[in-house]
C-alpha positions as CSV (number, residue, x, y, z in Angstrom):
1,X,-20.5,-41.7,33.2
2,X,-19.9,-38.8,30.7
3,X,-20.8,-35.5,32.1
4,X,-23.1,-33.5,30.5
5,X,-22.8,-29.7,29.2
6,X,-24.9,-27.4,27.6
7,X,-23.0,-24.3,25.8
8,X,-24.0,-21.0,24.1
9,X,-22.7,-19.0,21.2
10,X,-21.8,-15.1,22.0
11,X,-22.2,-13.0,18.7
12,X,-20.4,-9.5,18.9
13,X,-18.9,-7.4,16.5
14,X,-15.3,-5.6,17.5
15,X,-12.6,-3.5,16.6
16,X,-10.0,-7.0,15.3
17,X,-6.8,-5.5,14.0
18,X,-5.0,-1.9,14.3
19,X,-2.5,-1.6,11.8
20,X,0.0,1.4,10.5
21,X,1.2,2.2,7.1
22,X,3.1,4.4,5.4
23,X,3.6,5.7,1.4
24,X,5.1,8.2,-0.5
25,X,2.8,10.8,-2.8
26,X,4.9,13.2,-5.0
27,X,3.9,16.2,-7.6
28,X,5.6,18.2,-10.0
29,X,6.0,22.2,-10.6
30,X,7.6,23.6,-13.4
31,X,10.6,26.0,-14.0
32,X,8.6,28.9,-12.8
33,X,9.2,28.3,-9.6
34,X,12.7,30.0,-8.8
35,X,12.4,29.9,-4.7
36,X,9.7,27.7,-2.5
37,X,8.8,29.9,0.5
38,X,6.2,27.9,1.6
39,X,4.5,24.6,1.0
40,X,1.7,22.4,2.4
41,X,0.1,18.9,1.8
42,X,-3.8,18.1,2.8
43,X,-4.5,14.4,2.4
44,X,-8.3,13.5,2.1
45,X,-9.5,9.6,2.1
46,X,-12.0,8.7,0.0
47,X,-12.2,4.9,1.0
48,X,-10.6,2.1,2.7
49,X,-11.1,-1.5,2.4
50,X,-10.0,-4.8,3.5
51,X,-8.9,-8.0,1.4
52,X,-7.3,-11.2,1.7
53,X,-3.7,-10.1,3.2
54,X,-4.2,-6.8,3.5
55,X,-5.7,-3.5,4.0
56,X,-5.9,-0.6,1.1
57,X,-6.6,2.8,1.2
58,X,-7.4,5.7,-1.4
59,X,-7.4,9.2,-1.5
60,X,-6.4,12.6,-3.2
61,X,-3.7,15.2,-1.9
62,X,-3.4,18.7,-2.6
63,X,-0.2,20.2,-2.9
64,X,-0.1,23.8,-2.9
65,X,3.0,26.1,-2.6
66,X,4.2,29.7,-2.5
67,X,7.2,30.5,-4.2
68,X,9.3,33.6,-5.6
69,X,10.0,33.5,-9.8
70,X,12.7,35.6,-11.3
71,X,11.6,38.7,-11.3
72,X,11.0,37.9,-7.0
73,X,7.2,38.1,-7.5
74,X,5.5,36.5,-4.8
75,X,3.1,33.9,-6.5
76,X,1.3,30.4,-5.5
77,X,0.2,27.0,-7.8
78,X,-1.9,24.1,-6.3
79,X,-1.8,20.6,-7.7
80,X,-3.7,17.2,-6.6
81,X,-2.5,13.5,-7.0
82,X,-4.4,10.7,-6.6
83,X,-2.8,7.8,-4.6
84,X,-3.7,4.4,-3.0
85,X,-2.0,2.4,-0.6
86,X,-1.6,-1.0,0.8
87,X,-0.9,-2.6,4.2
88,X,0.1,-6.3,4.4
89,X,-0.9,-8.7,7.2
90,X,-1.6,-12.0,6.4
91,X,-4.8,-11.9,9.4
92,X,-6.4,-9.4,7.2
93,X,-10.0,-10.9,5.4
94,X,-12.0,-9.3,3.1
95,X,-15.3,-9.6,6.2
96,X,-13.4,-7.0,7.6
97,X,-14.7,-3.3,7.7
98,X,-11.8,-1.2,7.3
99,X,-11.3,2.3,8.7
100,X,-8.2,4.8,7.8
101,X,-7.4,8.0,9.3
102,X,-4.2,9.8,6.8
103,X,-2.0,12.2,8.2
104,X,0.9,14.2,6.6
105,X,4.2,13.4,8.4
106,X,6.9,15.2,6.2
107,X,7.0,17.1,3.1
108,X,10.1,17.6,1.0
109,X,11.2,20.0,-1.9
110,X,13.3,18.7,-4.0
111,X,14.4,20.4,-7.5
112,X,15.9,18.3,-10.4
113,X,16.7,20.4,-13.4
114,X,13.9,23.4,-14.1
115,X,11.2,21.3,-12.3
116,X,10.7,21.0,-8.6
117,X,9.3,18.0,-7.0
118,X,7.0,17.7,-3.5
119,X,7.3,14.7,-1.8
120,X,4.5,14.5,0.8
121,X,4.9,11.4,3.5
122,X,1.6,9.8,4.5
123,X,1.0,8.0,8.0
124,X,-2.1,5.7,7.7
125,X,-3.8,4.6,11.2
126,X,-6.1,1.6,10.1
127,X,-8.6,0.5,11.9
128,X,-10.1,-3.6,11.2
129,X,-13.8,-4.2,12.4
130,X,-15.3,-7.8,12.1
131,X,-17.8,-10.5,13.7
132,X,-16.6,-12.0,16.9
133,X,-17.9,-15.1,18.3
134,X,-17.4,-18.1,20.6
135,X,-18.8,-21.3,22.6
136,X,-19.1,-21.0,26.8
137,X,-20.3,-23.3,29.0
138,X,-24.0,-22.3,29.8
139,X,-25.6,-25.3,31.8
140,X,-25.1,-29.2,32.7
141,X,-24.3,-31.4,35.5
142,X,-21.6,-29.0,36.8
143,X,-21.9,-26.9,39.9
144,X,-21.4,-23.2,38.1
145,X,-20.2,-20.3,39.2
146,X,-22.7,-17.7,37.1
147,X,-22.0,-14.1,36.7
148,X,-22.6,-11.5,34.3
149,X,-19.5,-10.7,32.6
150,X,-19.1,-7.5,30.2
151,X,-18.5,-7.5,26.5
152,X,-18.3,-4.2,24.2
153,X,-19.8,-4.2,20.5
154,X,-18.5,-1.9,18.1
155,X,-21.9,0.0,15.7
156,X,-20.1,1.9,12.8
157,X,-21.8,4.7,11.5
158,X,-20.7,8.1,9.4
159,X,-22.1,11.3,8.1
160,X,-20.6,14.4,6.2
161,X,-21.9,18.4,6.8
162,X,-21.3,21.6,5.2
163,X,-19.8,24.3,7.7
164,X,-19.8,27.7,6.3
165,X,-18.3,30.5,8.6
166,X,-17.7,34.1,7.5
167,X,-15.6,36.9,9.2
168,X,-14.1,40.3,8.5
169,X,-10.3,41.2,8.1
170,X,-7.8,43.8,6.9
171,X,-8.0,44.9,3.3
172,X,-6.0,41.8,1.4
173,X,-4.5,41.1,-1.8
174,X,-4.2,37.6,-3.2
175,X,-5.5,34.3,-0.6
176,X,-1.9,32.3,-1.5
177,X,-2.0,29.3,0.7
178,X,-4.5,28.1,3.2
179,X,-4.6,25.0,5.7
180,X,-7.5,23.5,7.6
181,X,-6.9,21.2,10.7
182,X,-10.2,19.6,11.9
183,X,-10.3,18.0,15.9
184,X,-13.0,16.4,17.2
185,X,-13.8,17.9,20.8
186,X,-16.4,15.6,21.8
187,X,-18.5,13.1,21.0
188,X,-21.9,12.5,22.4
189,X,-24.5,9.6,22.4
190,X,-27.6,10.3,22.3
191,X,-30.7,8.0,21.8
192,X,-30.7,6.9,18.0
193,X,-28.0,9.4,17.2
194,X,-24.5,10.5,17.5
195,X,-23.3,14.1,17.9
196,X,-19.7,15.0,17.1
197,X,-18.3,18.9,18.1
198,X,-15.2,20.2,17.6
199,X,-13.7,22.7,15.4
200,X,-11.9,23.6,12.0
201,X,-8.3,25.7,12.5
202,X,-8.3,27.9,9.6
203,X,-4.7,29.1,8.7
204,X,-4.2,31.9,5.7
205,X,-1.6,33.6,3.9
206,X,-2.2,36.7,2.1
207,X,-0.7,39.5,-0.1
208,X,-1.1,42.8,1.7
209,X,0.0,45.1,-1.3
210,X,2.6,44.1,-3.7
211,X,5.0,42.2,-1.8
212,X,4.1,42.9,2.2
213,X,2.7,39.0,3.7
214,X,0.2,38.4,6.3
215,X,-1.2,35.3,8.2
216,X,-4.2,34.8,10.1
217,X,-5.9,32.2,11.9
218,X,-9.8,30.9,12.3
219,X,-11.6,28.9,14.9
220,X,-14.5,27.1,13.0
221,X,-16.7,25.3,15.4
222,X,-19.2,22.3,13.6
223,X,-21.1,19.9,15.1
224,X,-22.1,16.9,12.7
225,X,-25.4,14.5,13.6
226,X,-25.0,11.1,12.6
227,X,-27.8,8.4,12.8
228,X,-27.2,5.3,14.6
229,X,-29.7,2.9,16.1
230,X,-27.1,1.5,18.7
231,X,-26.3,4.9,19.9
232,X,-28.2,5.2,23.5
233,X,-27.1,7.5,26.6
234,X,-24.2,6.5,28.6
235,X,-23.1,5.1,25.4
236,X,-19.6,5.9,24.9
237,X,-18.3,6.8,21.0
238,X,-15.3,7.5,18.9
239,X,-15.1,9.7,16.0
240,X,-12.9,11.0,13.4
241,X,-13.2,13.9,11.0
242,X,-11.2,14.8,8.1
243,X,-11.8,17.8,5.9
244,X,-12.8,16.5,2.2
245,X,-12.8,20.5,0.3
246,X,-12.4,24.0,1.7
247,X,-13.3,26.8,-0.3
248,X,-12.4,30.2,0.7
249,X,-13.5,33.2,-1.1
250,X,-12.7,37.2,0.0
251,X,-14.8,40.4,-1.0
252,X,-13.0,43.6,-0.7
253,X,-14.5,46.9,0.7
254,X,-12.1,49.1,-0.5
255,X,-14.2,52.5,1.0
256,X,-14.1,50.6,5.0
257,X,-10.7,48.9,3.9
258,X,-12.2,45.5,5.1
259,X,-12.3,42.0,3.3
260,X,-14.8,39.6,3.9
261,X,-13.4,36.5,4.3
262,X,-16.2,33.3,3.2
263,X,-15.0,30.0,4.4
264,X,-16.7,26.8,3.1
265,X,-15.4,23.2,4.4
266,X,-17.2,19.9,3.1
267,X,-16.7,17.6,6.4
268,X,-16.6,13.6,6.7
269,X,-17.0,12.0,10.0
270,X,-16.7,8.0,10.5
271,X,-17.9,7.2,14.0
272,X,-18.0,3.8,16.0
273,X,-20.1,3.4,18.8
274,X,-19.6,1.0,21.9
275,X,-22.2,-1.0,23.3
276,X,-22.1,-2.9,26.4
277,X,-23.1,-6.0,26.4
278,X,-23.3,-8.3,29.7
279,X,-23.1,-11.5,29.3
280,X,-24.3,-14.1,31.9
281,X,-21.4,-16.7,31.9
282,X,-19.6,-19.6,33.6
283,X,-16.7,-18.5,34.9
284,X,-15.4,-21.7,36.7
285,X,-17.0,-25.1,37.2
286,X,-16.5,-28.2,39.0
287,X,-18.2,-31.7,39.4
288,X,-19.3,-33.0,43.4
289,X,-18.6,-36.6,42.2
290,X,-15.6,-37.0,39.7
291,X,-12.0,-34.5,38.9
292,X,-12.6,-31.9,36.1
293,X,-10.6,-29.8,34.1
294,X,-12.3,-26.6,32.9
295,X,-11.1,-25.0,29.7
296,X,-11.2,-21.3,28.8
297,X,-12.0,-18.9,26.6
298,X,-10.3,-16.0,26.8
299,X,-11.1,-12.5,25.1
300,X,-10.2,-8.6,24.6
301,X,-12.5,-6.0,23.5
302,X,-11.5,-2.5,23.4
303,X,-14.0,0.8,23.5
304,X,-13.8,4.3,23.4
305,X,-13.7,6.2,26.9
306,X,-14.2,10.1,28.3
307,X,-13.0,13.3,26.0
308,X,-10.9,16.0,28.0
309,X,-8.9,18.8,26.9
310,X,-6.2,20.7,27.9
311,X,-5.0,24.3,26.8
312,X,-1.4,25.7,27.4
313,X,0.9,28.5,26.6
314,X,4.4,27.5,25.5
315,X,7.2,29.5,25.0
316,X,10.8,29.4,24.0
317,X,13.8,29.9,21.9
318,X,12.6,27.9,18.7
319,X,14.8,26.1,16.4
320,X,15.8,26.9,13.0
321,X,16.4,25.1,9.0
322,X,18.4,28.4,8.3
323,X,20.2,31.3,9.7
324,X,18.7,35.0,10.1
325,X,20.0,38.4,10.7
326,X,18.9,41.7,12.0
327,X,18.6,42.8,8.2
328,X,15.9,40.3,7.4
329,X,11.8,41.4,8.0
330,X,9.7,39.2,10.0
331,X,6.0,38.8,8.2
332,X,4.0,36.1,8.5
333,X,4.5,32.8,10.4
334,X,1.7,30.0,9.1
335,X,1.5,26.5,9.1
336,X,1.3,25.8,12.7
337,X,1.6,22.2,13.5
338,X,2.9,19.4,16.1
339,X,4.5,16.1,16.4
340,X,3.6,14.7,19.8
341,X,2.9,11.4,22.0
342,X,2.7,10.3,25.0
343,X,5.7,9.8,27.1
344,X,5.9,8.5,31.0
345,X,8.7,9.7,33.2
346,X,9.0,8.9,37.3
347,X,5.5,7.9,37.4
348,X,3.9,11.2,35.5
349,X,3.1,11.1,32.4
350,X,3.1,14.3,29.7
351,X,2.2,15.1,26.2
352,X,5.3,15.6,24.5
353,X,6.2,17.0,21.2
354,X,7.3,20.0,18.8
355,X,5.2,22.9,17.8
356,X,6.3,24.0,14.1
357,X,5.7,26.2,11.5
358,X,7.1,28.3,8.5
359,X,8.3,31.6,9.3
360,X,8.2,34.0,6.1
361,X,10.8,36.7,6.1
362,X,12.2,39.5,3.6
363,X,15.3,40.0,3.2
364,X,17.5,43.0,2.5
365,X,17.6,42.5,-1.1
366,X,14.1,42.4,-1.3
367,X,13.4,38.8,-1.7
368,X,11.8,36.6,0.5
369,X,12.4,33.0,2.1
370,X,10.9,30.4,4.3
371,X,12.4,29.4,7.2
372,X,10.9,26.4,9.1
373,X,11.0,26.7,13.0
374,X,9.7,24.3,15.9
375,X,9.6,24.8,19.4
376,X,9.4,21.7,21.7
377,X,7.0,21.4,24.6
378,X,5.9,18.7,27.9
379,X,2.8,19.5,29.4
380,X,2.1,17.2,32.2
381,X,-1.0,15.3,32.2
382,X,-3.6,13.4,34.4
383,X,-5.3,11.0,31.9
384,X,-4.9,7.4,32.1
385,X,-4.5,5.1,28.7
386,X,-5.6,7.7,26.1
387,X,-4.3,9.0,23.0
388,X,-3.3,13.1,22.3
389,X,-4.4,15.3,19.4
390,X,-2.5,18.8,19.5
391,X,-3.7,21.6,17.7
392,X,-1.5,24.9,18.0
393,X,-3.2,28.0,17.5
394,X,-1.8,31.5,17.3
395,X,2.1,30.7,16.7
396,X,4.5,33.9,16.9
397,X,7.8,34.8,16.6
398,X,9.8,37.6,17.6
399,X,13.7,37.9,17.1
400,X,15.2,39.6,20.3
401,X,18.7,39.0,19.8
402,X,20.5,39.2,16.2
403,X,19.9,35.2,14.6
404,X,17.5,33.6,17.9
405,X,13.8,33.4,17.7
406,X,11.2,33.5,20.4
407,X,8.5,32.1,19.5
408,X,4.9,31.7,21.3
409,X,2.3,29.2,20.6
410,X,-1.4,27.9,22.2
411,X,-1.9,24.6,21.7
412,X,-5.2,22.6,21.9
413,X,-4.8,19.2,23.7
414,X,-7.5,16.4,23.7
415,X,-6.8,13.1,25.0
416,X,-9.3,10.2,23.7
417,X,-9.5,8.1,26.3
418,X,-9.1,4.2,25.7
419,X,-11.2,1.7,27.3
420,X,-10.5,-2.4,27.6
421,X,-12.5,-5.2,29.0
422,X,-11.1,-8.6,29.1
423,X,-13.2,-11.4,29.4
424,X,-12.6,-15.1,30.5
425,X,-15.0,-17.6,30.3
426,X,-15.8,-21.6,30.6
427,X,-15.9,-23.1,26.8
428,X,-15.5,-26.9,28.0
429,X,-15.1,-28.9,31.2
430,X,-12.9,-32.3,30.7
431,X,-13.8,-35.1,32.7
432,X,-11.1,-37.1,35.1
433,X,-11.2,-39.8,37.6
434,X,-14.2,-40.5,39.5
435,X,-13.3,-39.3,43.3
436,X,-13.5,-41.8,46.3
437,X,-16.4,-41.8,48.7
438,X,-15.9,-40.6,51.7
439,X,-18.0,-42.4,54.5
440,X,-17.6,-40.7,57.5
441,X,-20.9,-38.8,58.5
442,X,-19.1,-35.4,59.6
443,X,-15.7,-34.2,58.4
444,X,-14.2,-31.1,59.5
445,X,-12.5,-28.7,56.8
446,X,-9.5,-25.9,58.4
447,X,-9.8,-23.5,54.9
448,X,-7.5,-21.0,53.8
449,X,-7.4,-17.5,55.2
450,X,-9.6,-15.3,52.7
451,X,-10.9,-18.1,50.7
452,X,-14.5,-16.9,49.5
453,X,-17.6,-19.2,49.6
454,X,-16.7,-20.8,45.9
455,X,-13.4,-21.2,46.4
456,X,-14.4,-23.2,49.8
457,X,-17.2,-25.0,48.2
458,X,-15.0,-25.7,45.2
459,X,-12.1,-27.3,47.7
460,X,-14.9,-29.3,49.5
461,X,-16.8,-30.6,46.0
462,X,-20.1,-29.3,47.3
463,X,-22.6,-27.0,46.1
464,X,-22.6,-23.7,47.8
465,X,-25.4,-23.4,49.0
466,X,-24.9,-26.3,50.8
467,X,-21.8,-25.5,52.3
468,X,-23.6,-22.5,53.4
469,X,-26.7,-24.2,54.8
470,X,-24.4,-25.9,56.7
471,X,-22.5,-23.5,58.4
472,X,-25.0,-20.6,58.9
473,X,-22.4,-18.0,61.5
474,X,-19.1,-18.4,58.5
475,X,-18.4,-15.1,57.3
476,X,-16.6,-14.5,53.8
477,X,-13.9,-14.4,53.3
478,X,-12.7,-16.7,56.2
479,X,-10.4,-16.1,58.5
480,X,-7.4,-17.7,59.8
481,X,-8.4,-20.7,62.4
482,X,-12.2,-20.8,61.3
483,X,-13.2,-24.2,60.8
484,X,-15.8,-25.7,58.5
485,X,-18.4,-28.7,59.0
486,X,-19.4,-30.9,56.6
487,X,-22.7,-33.4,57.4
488,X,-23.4,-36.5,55.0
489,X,-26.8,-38.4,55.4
490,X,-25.7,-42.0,56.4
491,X,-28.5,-44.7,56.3
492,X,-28.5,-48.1,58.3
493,X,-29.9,-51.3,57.3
């Protein structure tokens, strides 16, 4: 006799695929340029789709530099190139929902003839979203074991904000280069909506009189609502948020010698917000009168987890690209950045990484140079399974001793916790031999130690209840020497 089984279809939606790319984005500059001090790369996505094989991704960078020309005038030039990318995989199908989050990883000068070429390398983290489903084992003539097991849905949502932030500084000259660094602080659920805080680092370089450079630094908070109808309390989201246009205009007050300093950033957030979702499954089954064979399914879902940050002062002797000397002038250092990750060693783990930037100095013949300088850093850490954004704020440098910098630095940790559920549930029950009837009226069963009430009733090919009813004074788990008694109605003709 075939056994019967009903089953059930779970519909999700999850985060499939996680894949990494990288391509190369280059721009020109004329014969103008006679000496690069100073050069940055901001790379802004405007899109990302999936397709059959792979994954692309399109954007804009802006290249802007500061440089010296021959007559050692300290000037800048901005440029943007539009570029798009592909990923290969052959798993990738054009259901999928793709996300990409770009970040520079190197930029390179380069100069061939009277031009000079920027070479900016971009790191893509892409992101694959798509419908999940499967068959489990929801009823039939099968004792079951029921109980709820947790799934996570992924809800993708976005939004974009103006953030506007204006503040007072020295009298200026020229705005020459500016940089804008956007982390995401926290992200909260809330019913119907999302809320994402965090804050915009603002770094600027300036002409103070003719020749005289200064840098400065700007901690932009924003928080960006975005409407989602999965997004309930306790719900736990992920968000990233890149910087699409900054603006920044300055008004001098000659009379106060003050500058007004307008900052204007055009913000894009993509969110994804995890639901969980219990499912009341079959995680094992067995038959009372024949041998089965259950098969599984087995499934990963990933979600976002809690937001922390950490703050630390690091110091140190920082590395240099070139040499310096007493004779040469310290001004400005801008472009703070890191390189970090997350590294494990004798059971703690730390975020690990450089702290860089460009240090501008003027030398004694009155010209001036860039000279890039990093400083490495380990700050131990308590999270478990999360990923580590570093911002570094407030980078100096001071030369103490003739050709060795000391530089200073705050950096701005927040680890994104990571959460995983794996699931494992009955899709299909084969059916085997029939087993043989057992005719005494009252066998006795010696179980393992720690064996819980399924596992016993499982071993016995009874219900458990039944089990149970039968031995009222067991306590789970058993322990060693505990015996079991099974009763069987007998009838007499």
């Amino acid at each position: 006799m075939a056994i019967q089984t009903q089953t059930e279809t779970y519909r999700g939606y999850k985060k499939k695929k996680e894949l990494t790319s990288q391509t190369a984005v280059e721009c020109r500059f004329g014969s103008e340029v006679e000496t690069v001090l100073s050069v940055h790369c901001a790379a802004a996505l405007t899109g990302a789709e999936a397709g059959s094989g792979e994954a692309r991704y399109f954007g804009k960078a802006h290249f802007s530099i500061v440089y010296e020309d021959a007559e050692k005038k300290v000037c800048r030039a901005e440029k943007g190139v539009e570029f798009t990318a592909t990923c290969k995989d052959e798993e990738v199908v054009p259901a999928y929902a793709a996300r990409a989050q770009v970040a520079v990883e190197n930029v390179a000068v380069r100069r061939e003839g009277a031009s000079v070429f920027v070479t900016a390398l971009l790191g893509a983290d892409i992101a694959l979203y798509g419908d999940e489903s499967f068959e489990y084992l929801a009823g039939g003539d099968l004792v079951l074991k029921r109980e709820p097991v947790v799934t996570i849905t992924a809800h993708l949502c976005g939004g974009a904000q103006e953030v506007e932030d204006e503040f007072e500084t020295e009298l200026l000259g020229d705005i020459l280069q500016h940089a804008e660094t956007a982390c995401v602080t926290d992200v909260v659920c809330e019913t119907g909506s999302v809320r994402v805080e965090g804050e915009v680092n603002l770094c600027v370089l300036a002409l103070k009189g003719e020749s005289a450079l200064v840098s400065f630094e700007r901690l932009v908070p924003f928080a960006i609502e975005i409407p989602c109808e999965a997004a309930a309390f306790g719900c736990h989201a992920e968000a990233n948020v890149n910087v699409l246009a900054a603006n920044i205009r300055a008004t001098a007050d000659e009379e106060r010698g003050k500058c007004t300093l307008t900052a204007e950033f055009t913000l894009s957030a993509e969110c994804c917000v995890y639901e969980d979702v219990a499912v009341d499954g079959v995680t094992d089954a067995f038959s009372c009168v024949c041998d089965t064979k259950p098969a599984f399914h087995e499934c990963e879902f990933t979600g976002a987890g809690e937001i922390s940050r950490v703050t630390e002062r690091v110091s140190g002797r920082a590395a240099l690209s070139s040499p310096i000397d007493f004779s040469d002038v310290l001004q400005a250092v801008t472009l703070q950045r890191a390189e970090a990750n997350i590294a494990s060693e004798g059971g703690t783990k730390k975020v690990e990484g450089v702290a860089m930037a460009t240090l501008l100095v003027l030398g004694a013949d009155g010209s001036h140079r860039g000279v890039e300088m990093s400083l490495p850093f380990s700050v131990p850490m308590s999270a478990e399974n999360c990923t580590a954004d570093v911002l570094v704020c407030g980078m100096s440098a001071r030369q103490r001793q003739e050709g060795e910098i000391d530089a200073e630095a705050t950096l701005k940790i927040t680890l994104r916790g990571k959460r995983t559920v794996k699931t494992k549930l009955v899709s299909s029950v084969q059916e085997g031999e029939k087993f043989a009837e057992n005719d005494c009226a009252v066998s006795v069963y010696i179980p393992r130690a720690g064996d819980g009430l399924w596992e016993l009733a499982k071993s016995l090919k009874k219900p458990p209840e039944e089990v149970e009813a039968a031995n009222p004074d067991i306590v789970f788990p058993v322990k060693e020497g505990q015996r079991v008694v099974i009763y069987r109605k007998k009838s007499f003709a």
